[in-house]
N, CA, C and O atoms as a GROMACS GRO file, in nm:
protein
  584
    1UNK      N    1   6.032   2.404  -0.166
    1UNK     CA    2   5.909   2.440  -0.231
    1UNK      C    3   5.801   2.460  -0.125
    1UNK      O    4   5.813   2.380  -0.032
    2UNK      N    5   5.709   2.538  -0.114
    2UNK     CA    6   5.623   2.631  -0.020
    2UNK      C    7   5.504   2.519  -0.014
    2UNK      O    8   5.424   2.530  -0.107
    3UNK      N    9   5.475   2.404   0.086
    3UNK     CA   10   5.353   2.405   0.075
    3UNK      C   11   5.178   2.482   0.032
    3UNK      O   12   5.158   2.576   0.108
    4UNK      N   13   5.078   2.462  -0.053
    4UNK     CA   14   4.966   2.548  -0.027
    4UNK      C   15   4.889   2.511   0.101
    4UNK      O   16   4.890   2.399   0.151
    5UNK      N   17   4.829   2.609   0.146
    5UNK     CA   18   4.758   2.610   0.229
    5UNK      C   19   4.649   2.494   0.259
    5UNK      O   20   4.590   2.457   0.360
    6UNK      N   21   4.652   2.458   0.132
    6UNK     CA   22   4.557   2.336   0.114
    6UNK      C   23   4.632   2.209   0.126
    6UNK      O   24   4.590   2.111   0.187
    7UNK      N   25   4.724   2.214   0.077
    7UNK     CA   26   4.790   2.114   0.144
    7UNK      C   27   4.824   2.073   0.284
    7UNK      O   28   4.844   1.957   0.320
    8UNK      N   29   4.828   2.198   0.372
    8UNK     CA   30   4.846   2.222   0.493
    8UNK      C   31   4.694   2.146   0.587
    8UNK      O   32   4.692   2.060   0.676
    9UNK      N   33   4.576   2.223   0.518
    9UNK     CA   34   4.483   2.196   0.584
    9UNK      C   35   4.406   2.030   0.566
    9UNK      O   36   4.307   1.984   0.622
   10UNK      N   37   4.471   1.986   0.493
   10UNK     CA   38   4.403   1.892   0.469
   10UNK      C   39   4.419   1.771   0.588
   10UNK      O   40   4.332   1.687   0.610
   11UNK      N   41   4.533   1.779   0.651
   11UNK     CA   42   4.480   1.637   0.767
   11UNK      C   43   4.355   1.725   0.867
   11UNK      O   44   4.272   1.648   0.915
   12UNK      N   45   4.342   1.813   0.888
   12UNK     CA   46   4.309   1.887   0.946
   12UNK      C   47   4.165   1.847   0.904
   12UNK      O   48   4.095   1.819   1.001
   13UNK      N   49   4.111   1.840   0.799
   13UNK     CA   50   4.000   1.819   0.680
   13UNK      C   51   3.971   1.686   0.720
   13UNK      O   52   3.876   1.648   0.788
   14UNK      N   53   4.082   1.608   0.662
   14UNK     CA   54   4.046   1.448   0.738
   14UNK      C   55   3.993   1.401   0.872
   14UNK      O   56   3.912   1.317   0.913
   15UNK      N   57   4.091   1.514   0.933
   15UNK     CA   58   4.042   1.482   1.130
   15UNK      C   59   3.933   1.508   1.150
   15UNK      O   60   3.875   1.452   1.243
   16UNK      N   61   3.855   1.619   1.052
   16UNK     CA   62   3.751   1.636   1.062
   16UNK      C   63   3.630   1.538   1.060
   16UNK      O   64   3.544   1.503   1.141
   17UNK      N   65   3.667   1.505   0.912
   17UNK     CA   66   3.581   1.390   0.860
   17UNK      C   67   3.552   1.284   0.941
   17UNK      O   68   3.441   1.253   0.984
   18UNK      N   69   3.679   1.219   0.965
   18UNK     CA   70   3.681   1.100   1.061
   18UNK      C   71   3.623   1.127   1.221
   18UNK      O   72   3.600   1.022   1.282
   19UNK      N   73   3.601   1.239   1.288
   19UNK     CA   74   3.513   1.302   1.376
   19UNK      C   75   3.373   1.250   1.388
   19UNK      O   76   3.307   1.185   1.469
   20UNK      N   77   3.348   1.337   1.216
   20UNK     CA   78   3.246   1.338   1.186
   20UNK      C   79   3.167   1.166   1.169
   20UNK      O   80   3.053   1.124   1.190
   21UNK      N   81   3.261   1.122   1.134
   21UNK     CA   82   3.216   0.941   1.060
   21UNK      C   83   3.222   0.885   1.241
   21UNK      O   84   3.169   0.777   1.264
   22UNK      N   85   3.254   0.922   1.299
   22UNK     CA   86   3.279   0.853   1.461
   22UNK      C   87   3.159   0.897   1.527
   22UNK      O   88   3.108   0.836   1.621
   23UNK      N   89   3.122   0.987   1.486
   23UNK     CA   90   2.975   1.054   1.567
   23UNK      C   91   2.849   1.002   1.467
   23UNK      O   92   2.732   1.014   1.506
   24UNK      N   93   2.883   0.939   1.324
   24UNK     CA   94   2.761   0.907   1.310
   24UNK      C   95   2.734   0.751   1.319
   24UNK      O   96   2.626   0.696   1.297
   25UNK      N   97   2.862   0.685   1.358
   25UNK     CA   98   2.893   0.534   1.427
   25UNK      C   99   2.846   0.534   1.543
   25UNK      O  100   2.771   0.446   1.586
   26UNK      N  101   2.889   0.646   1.613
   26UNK     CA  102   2.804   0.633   1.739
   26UNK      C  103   2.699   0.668   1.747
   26UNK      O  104   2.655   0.623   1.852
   27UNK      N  105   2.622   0.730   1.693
   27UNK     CA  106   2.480   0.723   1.695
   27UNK      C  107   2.429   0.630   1.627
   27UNK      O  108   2.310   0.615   1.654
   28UNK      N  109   2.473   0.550   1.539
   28UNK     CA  110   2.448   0.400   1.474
   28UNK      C  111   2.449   0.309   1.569
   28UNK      O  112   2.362   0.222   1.561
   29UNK      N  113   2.519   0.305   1.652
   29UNK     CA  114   2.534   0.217   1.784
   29UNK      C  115   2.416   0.235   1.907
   29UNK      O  116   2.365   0.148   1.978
   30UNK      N  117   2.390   0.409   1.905
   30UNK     CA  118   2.314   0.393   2.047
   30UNK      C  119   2.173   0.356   1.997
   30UNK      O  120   2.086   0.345   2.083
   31UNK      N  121   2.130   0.329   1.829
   31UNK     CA  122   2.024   0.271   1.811
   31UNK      C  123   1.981   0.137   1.828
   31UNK      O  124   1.875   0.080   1.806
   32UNK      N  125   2.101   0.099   1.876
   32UNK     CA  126   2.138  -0.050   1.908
   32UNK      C  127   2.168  -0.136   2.034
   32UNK      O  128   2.201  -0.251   2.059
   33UNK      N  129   2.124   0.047   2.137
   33UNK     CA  130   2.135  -0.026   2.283
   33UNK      C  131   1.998  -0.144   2.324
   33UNK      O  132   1.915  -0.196   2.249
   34UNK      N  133   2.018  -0.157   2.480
   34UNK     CA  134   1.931  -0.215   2.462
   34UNK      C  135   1.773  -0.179   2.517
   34UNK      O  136   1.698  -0.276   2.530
   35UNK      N  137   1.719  -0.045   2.550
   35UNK     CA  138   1.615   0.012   2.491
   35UNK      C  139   1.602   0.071   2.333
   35UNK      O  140   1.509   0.151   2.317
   36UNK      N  141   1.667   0.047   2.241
   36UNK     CA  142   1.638   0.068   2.113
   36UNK      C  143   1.533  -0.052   2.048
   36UNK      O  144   1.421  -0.032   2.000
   37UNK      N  145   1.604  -0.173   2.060
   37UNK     CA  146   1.602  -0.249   1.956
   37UNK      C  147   1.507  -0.352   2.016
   37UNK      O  148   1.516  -0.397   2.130
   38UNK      N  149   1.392  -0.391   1.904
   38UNK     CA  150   1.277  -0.484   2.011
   38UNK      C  151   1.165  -0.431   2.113
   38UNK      O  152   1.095  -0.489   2.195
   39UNK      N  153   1.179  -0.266   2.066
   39UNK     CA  154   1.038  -0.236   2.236
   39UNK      C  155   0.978  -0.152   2.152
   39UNK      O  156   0.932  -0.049   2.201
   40UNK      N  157   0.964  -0.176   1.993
   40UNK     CA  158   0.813  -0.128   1.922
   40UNK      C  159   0.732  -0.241   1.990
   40UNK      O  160   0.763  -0.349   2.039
   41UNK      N  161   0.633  -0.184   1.976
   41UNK     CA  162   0.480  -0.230   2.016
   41UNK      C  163   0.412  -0.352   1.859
   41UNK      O  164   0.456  -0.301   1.756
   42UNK      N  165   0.363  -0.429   1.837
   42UNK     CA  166   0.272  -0.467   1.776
   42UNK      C  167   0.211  -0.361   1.632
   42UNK      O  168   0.141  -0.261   1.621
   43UNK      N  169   0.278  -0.442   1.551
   43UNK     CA  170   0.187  -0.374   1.457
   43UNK      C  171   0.274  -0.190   1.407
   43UNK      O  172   0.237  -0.092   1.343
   44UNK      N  173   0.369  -0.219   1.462
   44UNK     CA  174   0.490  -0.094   1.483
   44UNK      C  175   0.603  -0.134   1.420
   44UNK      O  176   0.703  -0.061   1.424
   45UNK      N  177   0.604  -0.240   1.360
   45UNK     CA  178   0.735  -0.255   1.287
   45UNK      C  179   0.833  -0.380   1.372
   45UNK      O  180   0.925  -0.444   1.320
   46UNK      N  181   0.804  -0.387   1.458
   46UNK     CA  182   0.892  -0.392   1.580
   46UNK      C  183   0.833  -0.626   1.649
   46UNK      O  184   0.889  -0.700   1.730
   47UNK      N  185   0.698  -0.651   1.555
   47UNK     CA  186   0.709  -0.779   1.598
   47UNK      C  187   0.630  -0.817   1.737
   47UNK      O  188   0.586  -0.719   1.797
   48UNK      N  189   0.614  -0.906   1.777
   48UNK     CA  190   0.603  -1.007   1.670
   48UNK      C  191   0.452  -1.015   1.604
   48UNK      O  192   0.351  -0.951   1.632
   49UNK      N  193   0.471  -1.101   1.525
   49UNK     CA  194   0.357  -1.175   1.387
   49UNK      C  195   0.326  -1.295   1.373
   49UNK      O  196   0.402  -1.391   1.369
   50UNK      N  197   0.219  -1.293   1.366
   50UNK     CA  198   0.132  -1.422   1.386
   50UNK      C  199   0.207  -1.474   1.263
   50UNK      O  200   0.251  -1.414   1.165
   51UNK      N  201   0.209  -1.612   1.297
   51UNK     CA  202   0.233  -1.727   1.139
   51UNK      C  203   0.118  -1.706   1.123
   51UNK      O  204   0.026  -1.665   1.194
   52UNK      N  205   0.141  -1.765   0.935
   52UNK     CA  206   0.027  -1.768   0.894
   52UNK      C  207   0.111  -1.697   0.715
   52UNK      O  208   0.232  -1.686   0.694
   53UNK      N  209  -0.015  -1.656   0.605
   53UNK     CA  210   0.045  -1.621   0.503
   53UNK      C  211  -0.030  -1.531   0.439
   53UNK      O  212  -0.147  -1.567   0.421
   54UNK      N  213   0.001  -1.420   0.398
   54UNK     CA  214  -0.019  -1.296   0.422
   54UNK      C  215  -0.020  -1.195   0.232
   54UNK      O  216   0.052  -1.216   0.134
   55UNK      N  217  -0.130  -1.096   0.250
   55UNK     CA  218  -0.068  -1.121   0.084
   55UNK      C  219  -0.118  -0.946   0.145
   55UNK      O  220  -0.188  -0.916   0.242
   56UNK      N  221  -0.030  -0.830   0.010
   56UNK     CA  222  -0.107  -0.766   0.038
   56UNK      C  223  -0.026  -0.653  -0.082
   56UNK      O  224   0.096  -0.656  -0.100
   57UNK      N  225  -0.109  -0.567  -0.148
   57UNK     CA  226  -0.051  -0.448  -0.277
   57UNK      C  227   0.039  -0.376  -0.240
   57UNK      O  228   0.041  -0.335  -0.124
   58UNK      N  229   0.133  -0.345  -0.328
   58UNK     CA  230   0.219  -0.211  -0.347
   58UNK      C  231   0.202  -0.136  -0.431
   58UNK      O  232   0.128  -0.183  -0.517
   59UNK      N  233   0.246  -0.005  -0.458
   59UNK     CA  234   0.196   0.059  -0.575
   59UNK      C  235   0.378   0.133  -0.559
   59UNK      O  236   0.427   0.158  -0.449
   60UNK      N  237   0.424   0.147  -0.641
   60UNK     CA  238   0.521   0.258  -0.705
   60UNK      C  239   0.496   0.344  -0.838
   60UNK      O  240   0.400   0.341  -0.916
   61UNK      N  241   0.600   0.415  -0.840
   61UNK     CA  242   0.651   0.522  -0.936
   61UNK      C  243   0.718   0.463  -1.064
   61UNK      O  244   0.839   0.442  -1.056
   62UNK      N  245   0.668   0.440  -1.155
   62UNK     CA  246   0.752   0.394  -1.316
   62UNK      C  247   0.722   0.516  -1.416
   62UNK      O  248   0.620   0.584  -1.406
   63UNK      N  249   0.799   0.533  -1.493
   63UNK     CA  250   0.857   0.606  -1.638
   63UNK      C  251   0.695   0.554  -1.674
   63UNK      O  252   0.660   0.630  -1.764
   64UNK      N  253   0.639   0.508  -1.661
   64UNK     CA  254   0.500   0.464  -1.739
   64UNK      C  255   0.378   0.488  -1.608
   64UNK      O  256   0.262   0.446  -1.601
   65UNK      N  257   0.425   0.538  -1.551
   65UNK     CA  258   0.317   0.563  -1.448
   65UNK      C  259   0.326   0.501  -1.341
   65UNK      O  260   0.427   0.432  -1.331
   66UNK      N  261   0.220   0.502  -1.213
   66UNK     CA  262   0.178   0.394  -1.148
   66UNK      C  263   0.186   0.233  -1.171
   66UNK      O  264   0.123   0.186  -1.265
   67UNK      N  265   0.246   0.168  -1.104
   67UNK     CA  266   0.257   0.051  -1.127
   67UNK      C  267   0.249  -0.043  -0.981
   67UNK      O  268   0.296  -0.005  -0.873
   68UNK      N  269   0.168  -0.193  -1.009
   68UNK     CA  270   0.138  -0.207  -0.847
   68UNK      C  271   0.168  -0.356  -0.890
   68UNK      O  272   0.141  -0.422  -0.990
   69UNK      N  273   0.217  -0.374  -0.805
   69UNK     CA  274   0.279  -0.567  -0.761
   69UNK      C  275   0.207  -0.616  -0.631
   69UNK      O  276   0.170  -0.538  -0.544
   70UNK      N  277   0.187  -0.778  -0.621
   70UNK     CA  278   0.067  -0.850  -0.503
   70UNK      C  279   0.238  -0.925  -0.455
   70UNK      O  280   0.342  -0.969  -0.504
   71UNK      N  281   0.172  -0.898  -0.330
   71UNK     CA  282   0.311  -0.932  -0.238
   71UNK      C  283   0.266  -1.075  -0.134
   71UNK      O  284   0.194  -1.052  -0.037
   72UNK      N  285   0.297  -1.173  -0.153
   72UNK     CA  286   0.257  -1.269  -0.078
   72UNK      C  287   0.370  -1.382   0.033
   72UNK      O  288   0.433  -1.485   0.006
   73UNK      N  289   0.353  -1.304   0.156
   73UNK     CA  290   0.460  -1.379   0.261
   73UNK      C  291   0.392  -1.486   0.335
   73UNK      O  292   0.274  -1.495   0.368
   74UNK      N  293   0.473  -1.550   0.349
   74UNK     CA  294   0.467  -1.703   0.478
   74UNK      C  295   0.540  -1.650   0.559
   74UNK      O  296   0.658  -1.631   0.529
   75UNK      N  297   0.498  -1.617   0.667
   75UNK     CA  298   0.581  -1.612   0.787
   75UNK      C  299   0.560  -1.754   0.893
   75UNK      O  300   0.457  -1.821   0.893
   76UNK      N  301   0.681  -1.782   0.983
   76UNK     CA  302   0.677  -1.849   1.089
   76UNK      C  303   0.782  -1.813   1.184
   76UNK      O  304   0.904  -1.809   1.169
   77UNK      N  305   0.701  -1.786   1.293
   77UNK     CA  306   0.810  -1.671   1.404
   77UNK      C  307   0.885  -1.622   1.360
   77UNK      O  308   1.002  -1.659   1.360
   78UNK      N  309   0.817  -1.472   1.283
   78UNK     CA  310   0.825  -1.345   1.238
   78UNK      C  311   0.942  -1.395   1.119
   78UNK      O  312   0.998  -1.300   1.063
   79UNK      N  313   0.977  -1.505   1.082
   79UNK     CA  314   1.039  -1.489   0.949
   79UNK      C  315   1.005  -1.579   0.804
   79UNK      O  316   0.983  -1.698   0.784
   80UNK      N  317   1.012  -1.488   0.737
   80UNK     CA  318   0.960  -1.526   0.569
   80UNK      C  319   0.965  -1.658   0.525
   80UNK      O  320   1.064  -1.659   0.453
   81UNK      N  321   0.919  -1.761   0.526
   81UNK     CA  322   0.991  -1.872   0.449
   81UNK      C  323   0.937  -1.887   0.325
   81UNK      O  324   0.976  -1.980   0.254
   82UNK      N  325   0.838  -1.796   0.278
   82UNK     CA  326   0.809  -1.805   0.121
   82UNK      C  327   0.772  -1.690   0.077
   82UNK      O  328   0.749  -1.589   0.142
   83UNK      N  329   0.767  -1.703  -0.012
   83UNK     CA  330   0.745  -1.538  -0.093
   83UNK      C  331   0.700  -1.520  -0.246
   83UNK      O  332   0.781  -1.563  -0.328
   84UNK      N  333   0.586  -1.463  -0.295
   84UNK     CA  334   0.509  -1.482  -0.427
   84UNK      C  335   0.497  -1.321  -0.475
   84UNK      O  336   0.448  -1.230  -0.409
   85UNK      N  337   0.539  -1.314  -0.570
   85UNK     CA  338   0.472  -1.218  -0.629
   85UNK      C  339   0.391  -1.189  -0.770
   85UNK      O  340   0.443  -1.220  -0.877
   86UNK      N  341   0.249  -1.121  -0.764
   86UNK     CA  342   0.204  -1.093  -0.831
   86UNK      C  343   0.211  -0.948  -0.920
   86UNK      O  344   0.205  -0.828  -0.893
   87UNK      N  345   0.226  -1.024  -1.030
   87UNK     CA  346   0.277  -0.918  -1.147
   87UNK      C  347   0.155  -0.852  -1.240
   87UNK      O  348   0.090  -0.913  -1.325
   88UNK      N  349   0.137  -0.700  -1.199
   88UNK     CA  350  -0.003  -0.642  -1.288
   88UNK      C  351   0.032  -0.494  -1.390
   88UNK      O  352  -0.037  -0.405  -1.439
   89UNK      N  353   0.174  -0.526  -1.388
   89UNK     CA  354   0.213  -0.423  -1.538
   89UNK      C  355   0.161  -0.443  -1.637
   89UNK      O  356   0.103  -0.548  -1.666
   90UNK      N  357   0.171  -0.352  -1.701
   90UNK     CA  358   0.071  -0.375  -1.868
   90UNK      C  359   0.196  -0.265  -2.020
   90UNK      O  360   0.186  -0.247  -2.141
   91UNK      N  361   0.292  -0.223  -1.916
   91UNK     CA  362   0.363  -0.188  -2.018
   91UNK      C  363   0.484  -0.266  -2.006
   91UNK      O  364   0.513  -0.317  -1.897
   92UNK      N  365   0.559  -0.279  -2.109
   92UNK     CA  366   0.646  -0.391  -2.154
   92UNK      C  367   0.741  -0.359  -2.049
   92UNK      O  368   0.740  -0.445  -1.962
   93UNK      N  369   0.805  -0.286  -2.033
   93UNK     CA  370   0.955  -0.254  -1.954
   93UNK      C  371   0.906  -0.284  -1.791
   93UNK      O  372   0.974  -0.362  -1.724
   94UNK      N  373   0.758  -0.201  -1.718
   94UNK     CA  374   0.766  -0.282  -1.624
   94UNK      C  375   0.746  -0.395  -1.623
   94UNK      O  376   0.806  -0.463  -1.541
   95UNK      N  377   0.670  -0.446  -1.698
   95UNK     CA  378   0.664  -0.571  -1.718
   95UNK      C  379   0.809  -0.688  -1.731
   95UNK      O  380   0.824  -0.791  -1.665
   96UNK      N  381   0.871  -0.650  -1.803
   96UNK     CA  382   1.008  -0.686  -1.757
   96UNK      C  383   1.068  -0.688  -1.617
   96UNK      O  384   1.120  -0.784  -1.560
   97UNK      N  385   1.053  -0.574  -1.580
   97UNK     CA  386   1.138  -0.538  -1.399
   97UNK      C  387   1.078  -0.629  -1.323
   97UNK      O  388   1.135  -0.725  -1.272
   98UNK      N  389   0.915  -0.589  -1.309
   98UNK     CA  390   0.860  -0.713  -1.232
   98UNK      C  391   0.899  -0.819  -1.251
   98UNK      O  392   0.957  -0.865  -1.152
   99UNK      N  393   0.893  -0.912  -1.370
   99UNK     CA  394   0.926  -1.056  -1.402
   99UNK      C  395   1.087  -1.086  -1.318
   99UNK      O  396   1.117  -1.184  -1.251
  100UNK      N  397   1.186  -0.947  -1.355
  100UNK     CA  398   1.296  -0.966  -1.304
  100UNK      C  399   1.284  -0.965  -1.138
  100UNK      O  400   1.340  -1.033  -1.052
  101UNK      N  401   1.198  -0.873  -1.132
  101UNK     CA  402   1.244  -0.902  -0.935
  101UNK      C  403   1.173  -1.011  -0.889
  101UNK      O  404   1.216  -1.102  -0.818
  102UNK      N  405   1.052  -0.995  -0.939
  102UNK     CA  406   0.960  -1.138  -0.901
  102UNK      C  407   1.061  -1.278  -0.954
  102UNK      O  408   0.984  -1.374  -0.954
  103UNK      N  409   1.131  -1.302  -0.976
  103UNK     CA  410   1.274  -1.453  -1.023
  103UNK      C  411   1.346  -1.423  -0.980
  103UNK      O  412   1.444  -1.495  -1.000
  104UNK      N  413   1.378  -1.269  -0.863
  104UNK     CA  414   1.525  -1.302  -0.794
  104UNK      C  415   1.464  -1.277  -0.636
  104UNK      O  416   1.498  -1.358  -0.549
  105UNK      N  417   1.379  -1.170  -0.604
  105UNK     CA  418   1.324  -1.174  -0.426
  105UNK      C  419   1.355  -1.259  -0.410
  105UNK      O  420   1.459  -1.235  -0.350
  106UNK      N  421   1.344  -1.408  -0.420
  106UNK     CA  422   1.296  -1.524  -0.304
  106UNK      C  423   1.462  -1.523  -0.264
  106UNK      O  424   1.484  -1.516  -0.143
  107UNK      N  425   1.553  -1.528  -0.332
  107UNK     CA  426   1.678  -1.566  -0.273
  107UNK      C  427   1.710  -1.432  -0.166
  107UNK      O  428   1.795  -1.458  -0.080
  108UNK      N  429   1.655  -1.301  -0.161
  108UNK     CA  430   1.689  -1.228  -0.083
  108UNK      C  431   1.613  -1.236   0.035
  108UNK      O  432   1.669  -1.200   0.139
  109UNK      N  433   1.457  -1.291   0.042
  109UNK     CA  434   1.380  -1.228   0.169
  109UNK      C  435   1.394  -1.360   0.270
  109UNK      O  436   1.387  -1.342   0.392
  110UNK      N  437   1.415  -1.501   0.211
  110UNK     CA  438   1.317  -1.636   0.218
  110UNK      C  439   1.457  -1.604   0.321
  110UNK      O  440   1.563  -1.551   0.288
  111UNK      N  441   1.396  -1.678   0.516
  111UNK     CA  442   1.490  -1.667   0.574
  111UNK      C  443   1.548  -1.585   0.629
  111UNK      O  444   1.654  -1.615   0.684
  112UNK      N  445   1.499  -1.451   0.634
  112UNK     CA  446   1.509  -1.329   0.688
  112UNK      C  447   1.397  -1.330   0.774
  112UNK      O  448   1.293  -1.392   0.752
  113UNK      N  449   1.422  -1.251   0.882
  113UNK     CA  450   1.298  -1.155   0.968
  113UNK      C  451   1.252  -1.088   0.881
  113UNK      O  452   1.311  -1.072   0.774
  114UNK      N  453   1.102  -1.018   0.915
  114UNK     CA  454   1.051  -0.967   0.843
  114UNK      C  455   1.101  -0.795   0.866
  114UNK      O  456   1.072  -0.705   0.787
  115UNK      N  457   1.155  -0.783   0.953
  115UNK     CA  458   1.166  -0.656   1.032
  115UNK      C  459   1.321  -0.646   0.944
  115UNK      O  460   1.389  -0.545   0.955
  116UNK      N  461   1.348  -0.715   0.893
  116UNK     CA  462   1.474  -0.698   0.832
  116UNK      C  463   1.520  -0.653   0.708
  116UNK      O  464   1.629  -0.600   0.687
  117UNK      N  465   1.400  -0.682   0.596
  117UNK     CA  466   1.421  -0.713   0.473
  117UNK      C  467   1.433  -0.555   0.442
  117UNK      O  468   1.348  -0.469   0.468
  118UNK      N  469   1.574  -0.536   0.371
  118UNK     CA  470   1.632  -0.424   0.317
  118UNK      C  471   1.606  -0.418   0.172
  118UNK      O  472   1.688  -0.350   0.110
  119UNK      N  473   1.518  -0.467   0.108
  119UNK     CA  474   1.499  -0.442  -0.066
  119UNK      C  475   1.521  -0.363  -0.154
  119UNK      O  476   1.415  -0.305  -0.180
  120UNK      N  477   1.602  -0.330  -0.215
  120UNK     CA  478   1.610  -0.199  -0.286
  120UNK      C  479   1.634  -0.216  -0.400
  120UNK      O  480   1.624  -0.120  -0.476
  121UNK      N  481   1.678  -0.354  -0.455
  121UNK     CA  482   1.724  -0.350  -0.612
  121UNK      C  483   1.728  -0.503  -0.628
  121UNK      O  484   1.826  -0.561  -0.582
  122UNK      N  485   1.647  -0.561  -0.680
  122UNK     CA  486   1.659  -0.723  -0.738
  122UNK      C  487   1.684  -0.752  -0.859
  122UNK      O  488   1.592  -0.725  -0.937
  123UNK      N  489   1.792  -0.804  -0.911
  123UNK     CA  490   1.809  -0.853  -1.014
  123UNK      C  491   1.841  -0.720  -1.182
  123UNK      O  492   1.860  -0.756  -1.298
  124UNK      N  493   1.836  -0.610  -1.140
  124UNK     CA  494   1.844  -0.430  -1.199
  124UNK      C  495   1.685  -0.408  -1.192
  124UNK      O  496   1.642  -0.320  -1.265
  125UNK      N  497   1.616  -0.462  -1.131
  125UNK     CA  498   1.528  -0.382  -1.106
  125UNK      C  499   1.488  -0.317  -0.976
  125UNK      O  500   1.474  -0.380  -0.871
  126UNK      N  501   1.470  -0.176  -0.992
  126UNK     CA  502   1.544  -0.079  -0.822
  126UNK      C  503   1.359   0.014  -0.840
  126UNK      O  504   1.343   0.100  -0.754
  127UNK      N  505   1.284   0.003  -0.902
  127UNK     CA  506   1.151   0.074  -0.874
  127UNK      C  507   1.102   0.000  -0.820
  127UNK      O  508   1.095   0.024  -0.699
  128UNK      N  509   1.040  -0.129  -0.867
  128UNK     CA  510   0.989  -0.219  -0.821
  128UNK      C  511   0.990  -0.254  -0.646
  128UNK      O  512   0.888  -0.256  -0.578
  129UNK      N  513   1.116  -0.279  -0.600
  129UNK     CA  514   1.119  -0.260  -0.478
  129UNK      C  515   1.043  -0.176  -0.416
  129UNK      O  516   1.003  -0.229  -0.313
  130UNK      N  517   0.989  -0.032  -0.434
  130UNK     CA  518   0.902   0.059  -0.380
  130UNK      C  519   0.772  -0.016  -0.332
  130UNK      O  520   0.730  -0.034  -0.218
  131UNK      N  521   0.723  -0.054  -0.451
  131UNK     CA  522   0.592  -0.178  -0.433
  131UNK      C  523   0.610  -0.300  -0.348
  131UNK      O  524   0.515  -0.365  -0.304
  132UNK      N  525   0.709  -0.322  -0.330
  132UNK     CA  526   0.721  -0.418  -0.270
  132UNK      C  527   0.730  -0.393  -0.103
  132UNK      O  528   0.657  -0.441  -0.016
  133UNK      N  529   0.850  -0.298  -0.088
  133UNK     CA  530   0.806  -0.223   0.017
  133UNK      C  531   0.694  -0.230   0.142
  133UNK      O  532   0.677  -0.281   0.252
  134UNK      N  533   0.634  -0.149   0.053
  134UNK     CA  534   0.503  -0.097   0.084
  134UNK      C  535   0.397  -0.208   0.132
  134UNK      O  536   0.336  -0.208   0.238
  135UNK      N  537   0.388  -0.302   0.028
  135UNK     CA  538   0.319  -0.380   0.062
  135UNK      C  539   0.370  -0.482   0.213
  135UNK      O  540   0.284  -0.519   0.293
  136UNK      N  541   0.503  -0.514   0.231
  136UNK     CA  542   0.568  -0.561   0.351
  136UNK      C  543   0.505  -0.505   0.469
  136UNK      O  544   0.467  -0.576   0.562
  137UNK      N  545   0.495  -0.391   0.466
  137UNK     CA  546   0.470  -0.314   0.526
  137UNK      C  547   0.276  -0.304   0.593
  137UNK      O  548   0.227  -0.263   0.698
  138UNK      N  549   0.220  -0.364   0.468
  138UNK     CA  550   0.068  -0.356   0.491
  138UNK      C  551   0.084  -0.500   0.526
  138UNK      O  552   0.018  -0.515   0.628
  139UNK      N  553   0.119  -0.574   0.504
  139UNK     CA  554   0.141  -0.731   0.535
  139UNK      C  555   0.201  -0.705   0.723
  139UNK      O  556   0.131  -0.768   0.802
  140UNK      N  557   0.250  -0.669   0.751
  140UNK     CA  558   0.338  -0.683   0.894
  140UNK      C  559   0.210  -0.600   0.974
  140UNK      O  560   0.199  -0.643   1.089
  141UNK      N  561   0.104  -0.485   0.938
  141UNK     CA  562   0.010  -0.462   1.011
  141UNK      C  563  -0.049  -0.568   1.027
  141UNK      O  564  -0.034  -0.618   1.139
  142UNK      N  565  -0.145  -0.652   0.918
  142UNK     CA  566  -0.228  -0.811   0.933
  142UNK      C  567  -0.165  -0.896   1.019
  142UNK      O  568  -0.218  -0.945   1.119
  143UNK      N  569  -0.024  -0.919   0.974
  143UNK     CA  570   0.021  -1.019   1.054
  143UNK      C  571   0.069  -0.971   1.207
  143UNK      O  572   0.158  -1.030   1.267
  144UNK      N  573   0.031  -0.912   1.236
  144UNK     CA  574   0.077  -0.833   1.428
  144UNK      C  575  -0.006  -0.905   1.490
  144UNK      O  576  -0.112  -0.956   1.453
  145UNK      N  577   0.067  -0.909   1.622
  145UNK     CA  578  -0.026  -0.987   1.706
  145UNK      C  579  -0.110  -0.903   1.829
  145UNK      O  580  -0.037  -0.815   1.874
  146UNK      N  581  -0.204  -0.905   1.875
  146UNK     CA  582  -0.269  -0.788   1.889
  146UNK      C  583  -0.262  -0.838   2.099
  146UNK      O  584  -0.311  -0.763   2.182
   0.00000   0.00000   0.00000
């Protein structure tokens, strides 16, 4: 029985792929030499941050509009050991999400670097994170050390 052509080409397809997945490992890696990692400046993402405790807004995108959460970190040498959030939805469903991420964050951030925290979905709530975000983000300018 005649192989198709497609059958033919397909390691060919794979070798490709796996090429392809090796070149974007290695560029995953050279972000990880050692001029990558650690030589932002202050206030760049990059550390360090004064202790101390830090509060500061997010705003995201909801099915109901604009919606903004109060983000409140403890840092001590640049990592989180507490974490608060303030909840200012006024329609029921965000109002829900918030309540939900605001009762599950602490088990994800508390104990992390701040330069670390990957947030994207707490507890099924995946907008919310935007606000939260953001605000990390206005929090890690305050807390830089100048």
């Amino acid at each position: 029985m005649p192989r198709s052509s497609f059958a033919r080409s397909r390691p060919a397809l794979l070798g490709a792929g796996l090429g392809l997945a090796g070149l974007g490992l290695v560029g995953a890696l050279a972000g990880c030499s050692a001029g990558g990692a650690g030589t932002a400046g202050p206030g760049s993402g990059g550390g360090p941050y004064r202790d101390g405790t830090y509060t500061a807004d997010g705003s995201y995108q909801a099915p109901s509009g604009t919606e903004t959460i109060t983000v409140t970190l403890t840092l001590k040498k640049d990592t989180v050991t507490a974490v608060r959030i303030g909840r200012h939805a006024t329609d029921p469903n965000a109002i829900q999400y918030q309540t939900m991420f605001a009762d599950g964050v602490s088990a994800i951030v508390v104990g992390k670097d701040i330069d670390e925290l990957g947030v994207s979905r707490v507890a099924g709530s995946s907008l919310t994170s935007g606000g939260f975000r953001a605000a990390v983000e206005a929090i890690k300018k305050q807390a830089a050390e100048s």
